[in-house]
C-alpha positions as CSV (number, residue, x, y, z in Angstrom):
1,X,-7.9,11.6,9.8
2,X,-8.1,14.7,11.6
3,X,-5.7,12.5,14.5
4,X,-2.7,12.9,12.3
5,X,-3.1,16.5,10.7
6,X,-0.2,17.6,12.8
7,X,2.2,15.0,10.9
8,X,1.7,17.0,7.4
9,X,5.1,18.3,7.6
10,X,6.9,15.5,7.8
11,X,8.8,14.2,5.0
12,X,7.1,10.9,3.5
13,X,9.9,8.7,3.8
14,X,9.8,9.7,7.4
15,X,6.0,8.9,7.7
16,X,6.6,5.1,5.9
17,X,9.6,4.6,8.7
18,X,6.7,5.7,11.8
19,X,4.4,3.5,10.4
20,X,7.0,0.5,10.2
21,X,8.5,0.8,13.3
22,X,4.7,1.4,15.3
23,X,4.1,-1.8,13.4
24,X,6.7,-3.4,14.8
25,X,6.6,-3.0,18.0
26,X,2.3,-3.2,18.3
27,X,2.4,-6.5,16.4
28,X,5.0,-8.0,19.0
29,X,2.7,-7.4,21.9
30,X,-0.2,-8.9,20.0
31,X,1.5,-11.5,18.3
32,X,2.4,-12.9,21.9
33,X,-0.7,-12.1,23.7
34,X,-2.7,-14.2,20.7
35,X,-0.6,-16.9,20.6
36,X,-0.7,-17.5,24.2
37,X,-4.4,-17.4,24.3
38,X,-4.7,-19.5,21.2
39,X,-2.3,-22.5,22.5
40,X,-4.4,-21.8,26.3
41,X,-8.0,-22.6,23.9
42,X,-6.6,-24.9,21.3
43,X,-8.0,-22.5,18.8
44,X,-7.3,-22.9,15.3
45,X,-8.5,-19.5,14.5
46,X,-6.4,-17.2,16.7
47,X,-3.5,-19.1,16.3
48,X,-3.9,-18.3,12.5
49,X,-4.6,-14.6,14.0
50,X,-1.5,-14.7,16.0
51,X,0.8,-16.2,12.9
52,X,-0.9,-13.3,10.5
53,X,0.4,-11.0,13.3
54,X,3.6,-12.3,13.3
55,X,4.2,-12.2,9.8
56,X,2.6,-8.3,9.9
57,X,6.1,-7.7,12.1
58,X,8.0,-9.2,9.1
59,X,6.2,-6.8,6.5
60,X,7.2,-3.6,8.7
61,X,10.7,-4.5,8.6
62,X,10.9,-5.7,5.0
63,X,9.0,-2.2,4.6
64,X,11.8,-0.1,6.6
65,X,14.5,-1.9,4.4
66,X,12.5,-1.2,1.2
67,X,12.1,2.4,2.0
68,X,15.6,3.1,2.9
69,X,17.3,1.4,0.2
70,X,14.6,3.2,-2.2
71,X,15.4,6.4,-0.9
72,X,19.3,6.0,-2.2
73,X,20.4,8.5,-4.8
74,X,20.5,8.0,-8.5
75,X,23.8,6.3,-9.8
76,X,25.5,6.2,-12.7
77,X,23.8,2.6,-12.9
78,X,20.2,3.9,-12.0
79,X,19.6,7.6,-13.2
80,X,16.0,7.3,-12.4
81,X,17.1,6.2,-8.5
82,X,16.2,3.6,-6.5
83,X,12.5,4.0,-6.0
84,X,10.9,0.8,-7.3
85,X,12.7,-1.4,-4.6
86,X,9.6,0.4,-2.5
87,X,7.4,-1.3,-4.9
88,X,9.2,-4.9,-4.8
89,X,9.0,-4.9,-1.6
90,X,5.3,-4.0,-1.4
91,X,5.1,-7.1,-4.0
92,X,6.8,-8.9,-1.6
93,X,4.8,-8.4,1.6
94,X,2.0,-9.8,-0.6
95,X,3.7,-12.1,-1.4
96,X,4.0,-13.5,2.7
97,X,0.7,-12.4,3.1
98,X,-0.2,-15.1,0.5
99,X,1.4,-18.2,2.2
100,X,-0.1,-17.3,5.8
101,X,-3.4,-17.3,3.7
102,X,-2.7,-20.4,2.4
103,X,-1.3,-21.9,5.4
104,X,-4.7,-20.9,7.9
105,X,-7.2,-22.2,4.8
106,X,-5.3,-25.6,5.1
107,X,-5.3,-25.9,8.7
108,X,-9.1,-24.7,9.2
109,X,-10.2,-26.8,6.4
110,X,-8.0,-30.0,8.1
111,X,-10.4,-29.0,11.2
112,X,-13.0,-29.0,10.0
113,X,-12.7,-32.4,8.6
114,X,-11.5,-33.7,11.8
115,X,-14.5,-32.1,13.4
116,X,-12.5,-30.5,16.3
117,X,-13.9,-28.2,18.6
118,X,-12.7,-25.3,20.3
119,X,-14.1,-23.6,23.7
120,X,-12.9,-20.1,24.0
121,X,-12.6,-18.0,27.2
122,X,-12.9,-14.4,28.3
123,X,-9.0,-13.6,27.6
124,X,-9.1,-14.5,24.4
125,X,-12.2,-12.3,24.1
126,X,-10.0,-9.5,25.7
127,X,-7.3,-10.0,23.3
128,X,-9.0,-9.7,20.5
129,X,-11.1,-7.2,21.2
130,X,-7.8,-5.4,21.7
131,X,-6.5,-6.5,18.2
132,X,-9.5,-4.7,16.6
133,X,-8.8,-1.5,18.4
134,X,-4.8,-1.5,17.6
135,X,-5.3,-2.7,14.2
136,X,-7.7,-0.5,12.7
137,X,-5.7,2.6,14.3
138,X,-2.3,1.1,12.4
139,X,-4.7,0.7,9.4
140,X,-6.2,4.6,9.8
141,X,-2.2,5.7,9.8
142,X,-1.4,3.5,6.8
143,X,-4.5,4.5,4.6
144,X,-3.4,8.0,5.7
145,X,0.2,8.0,5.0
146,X,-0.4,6.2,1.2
147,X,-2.6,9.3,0.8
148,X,-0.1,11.9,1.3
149,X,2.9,9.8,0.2
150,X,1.6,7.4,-2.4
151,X,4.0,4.9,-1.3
152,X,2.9,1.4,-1.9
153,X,4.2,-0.4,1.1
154,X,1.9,1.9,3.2
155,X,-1.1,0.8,1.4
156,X,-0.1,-2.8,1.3
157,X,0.7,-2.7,5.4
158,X,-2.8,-0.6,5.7
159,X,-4.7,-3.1,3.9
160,X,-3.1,-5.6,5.8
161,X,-3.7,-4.2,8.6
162,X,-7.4,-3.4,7.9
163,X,-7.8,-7.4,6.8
164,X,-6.6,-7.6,10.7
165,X,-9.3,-6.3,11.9
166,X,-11.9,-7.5,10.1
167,X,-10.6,-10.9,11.1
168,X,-10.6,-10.2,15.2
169,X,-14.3,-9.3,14.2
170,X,-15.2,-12.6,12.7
171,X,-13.3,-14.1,15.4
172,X,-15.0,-12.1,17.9
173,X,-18.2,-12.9,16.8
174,X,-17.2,-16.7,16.4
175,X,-16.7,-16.6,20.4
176,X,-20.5,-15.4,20.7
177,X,-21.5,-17.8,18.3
178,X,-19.6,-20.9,19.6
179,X,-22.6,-21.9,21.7
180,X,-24.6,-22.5,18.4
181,X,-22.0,-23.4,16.2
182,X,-20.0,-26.1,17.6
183,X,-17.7,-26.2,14.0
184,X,-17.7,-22.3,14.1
185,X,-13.6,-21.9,14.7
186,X,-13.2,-24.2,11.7
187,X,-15.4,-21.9,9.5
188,X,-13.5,-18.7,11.0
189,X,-10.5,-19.9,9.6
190,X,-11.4,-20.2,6.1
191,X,-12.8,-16.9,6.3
192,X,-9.5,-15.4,7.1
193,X,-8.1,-17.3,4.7
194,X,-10.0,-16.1,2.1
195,X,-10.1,-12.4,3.5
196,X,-6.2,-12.6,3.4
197,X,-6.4,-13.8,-0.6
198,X,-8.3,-10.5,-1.0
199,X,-6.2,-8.5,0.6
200,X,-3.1,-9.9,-1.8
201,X,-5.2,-9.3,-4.6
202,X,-5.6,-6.0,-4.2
203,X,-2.0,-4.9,-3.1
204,X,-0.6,-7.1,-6.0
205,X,-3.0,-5.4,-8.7
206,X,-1.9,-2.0,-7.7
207,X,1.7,-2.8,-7.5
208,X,2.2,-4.8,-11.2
209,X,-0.2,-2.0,-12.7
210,X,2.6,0.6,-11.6
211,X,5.3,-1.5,-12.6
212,X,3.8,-2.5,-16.1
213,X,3.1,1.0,-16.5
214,X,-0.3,2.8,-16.3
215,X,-2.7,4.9,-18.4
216,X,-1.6,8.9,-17.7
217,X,-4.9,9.8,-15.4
218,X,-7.4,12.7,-17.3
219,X,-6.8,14.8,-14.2
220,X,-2.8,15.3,-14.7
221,X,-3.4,15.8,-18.4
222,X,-6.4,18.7,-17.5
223,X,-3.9,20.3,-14.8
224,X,-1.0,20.0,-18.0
225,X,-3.1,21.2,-20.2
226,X,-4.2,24.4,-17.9
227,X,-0.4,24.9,-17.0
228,X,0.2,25.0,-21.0
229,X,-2.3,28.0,-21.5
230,X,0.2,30.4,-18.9
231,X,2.6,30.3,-21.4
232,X,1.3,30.4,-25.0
233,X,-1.6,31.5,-25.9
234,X,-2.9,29.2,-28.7
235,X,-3.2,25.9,-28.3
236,X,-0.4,23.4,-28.0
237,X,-2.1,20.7,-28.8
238,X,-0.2,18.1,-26.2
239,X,-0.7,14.7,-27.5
240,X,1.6,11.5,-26.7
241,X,0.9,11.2,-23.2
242,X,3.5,8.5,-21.5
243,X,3.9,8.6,-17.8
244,X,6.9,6.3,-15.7
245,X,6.4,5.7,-12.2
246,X,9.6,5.4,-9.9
247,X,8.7,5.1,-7.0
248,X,9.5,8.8,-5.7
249,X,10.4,9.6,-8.7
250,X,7.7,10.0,-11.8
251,X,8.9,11.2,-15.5
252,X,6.4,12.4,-17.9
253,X,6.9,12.9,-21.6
254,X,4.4,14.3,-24.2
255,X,4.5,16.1,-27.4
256,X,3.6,19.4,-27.9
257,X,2.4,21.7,-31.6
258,X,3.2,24.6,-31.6
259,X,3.3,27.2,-35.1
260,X,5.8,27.1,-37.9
261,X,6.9,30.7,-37.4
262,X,8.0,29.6,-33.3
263,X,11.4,30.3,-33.0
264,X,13.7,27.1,-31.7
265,X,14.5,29.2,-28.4
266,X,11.1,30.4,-28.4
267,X,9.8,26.5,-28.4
268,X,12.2,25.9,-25.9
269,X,11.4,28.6,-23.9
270,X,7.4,27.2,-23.7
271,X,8.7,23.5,-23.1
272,X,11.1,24.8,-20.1
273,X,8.5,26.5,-18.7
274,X,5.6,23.9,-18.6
275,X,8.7,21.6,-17.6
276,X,9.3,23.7,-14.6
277,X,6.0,24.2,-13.4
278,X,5.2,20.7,-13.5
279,X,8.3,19.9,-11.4
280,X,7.2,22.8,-8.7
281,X,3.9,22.0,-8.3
282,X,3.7,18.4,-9.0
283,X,7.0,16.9,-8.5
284,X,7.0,15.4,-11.6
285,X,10.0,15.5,-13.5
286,X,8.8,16.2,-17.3
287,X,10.6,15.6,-20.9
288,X,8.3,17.6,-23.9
289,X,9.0,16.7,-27.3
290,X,8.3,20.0,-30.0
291,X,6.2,19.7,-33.1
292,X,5.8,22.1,-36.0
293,X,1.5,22.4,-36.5
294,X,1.1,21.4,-39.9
């Protein structure tokens, strides 16, 4: 978003710590307001809203930790750093996310077999007409800061955060609707449920793919492959692709051919090249294995 091109110098440990804290305190303020207006109705729905919210203000801390203990140097313990505590804690925001969803789908399915209604009133349409506006424009920043930082606890709180909205919709809508459907807070609350459970799934995907490991994408190998051709002119035949994701840290190793009559410090030479390049211009930290071509 054009909103935040000014923030493009910043570093993106700094842009994971804005997000978290701007989480922090917005989620307060709507965590109170929604509760308030969901004891005031009796409704089931923005209760679960206001408890979703709460637990957003637990994510953004547990996010602020993960990022700072991530950022921590490499040790004698941990030569490739700290950087996958960012992911565990991603893992681990999904992880909450998962119990509020389960929590709301048991209480909205609990009032619906009850048959309990709920009248709403013009604060509570306020309020979350309000939560749409300040949650999509936390989820705008998060999308945008996982884009230029690739750091998975900003897509998990953007997500998040985007599930937020989307649910102040339905629950918007449900206010309109009430008049027709006397059950509707019931049935808004097993949507959220269930828009939460999506919202796991797809943080949690991303986050055990990384950790697991993940096929090296065709567009790093092109961009390899066109760096290769700077500095030898045949081909080098790179093969053995294996890439290791650290968090801020990424390590790429691959094998390279090149002709009998290459001189060890002429191989070298190549390697330490491409190696340097990659680390310039793509931050990736790269470890090339030499072959003779047959």
């Amino acid at each position: 978003m054009q909103i935040f091109d000014k923030m493009k110098i910043i570093k993106p440990e700094k842009i994971g710590y804005i997000g978290g804290i701007t989480g922090i305190i917005v989620n307060l303020f709507l965590f109170i307001a929604k509760y308030y207006v969901g004891v005031l109705t009796g409704s089931i729905a923005i209760i679960a809203d206001a408890w979703d919210t709460l637990a957003d203000i637990v994510t953004s801390i547990l996010s602020i930790v993960g990022l700072k203990l991530s950022n921590r140097k490499p040790s004698k313990n941990h030569p490739f750093g700290y950087g996958r505590i960012e992911q565990i804690s991603a893992l681990v925001i999904a992880f909450i996310l998962g119990i509020v969803g389960y929590e709301i789908g048991r209480d909205s399915i609990g009032r619906f077999l009850n048959h309990q209604v709920v009248v709403y009133n013009s604060t509570a349409m306020i309020i979350t007409a309000s939560s749409i506006l300040f949650k999509e424009l936390l989820a705008q920043f998060n999308f945008w800061g996982f884009r230029r930082t690739n750091l998975l606890t900003l897509k998990a709180s953007a997500w998040n955060y985007r599930g937020d909205a989307l649910t102040s919709i339905i629950v918007l809508s449900g206010i309109f609707l009430q008049k027709y459907i006397p059950m509707i807070d019931a049935y808004l609350g097993m949507i959220i449920s269930l828009m939460i459970f999506y919202s796991v799934f797809e943080v949690a995907k991303d986050i055990v793919n990384r950790m697991i490991g993940e096929k090296v994408p065709e567009k790093l190998i092109d961009q390899v492959e066109e760096l290769s051709k700077k500095h030898y002119k045949c081909s080098l035949e790179l093969h053995n692709f294996k890439l290791h994701n650290y968090g801020h840290h990424t390590e790429l190793t691959f094998h390279i051919k090149v002709e009998k009559t290459t001189s060890i410090f002429d191989a070298h030479e190549i390697a330490t090249n491409i190696e340097t390049e990659l680390k310039d211009k793509l931050n990736i930290s790269t470890t090339i294995h030499i072959e003779p071509k047959k």
